[in-house]
N, C-alpha and C positions, 0 to 999 in steps of 0.2 A: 752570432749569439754569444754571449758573456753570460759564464756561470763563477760562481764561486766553490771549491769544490776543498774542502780541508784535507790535512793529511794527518796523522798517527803520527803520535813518534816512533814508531817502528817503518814509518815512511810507505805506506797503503793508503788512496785515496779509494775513493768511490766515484765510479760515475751515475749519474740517473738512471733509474730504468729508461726514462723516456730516450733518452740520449743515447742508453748503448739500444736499444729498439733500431733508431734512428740511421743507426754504425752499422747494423746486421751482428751486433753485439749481447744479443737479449739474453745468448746461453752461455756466455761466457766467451775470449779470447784474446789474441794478442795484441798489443800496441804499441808502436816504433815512438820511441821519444827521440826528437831531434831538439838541440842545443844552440839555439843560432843567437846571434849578435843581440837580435828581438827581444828573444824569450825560448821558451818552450814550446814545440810543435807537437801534438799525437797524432797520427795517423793509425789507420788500421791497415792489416796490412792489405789488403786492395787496395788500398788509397797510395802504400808504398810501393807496390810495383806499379801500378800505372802513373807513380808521379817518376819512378823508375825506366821505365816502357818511350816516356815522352822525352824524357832526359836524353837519352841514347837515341829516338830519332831525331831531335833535333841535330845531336853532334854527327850522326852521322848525315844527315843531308847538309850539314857543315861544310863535307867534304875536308876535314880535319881529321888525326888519326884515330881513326877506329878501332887502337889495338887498346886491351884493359889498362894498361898503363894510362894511356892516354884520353882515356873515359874518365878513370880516375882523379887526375889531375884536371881532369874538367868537372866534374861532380864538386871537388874540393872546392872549386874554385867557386861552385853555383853555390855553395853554403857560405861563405864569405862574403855573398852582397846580402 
């Protein structure tokens, strides 16, 4: 789905009711803006931890190092493709 969604110059968009309905966002809450090569991603934040939750089993059934360091530089690395 494509929306078109304006912003303020004080830099406040709105999303649709339908839309934050759709989010589990209907009373209000938060949203992870990621910055990628793309574009712009929002997630909310369930959508953050469990793209979070999968990220870290993947690397750890990697058998790769599983210390924060080395998640981190793995994460880093999964925002650069």
């Amino acid at each position: 789905m494509k929306i078109q969604v304006n912003i303020t110059p004080q830099g406040r968009m709105s999303l649709p009711a339908d839309v934050r309905k759709r989010l589990g966002l209907a009373d209000g809450g938060a949203v992870f803006l990621e910055e990628t090569a793309d574009g712009v991603v929002l997630r909310t934040a369930a959508q953050a931890v469990a793209r979070a939750q999968a990220i870290a089993k993947r690397f750890a059934e990697g058998g790769g190092d599983v210390s924060v360091e080395g998640f981190l530089a793995h994460r880093k690395k999964d925002g650069d493709e």
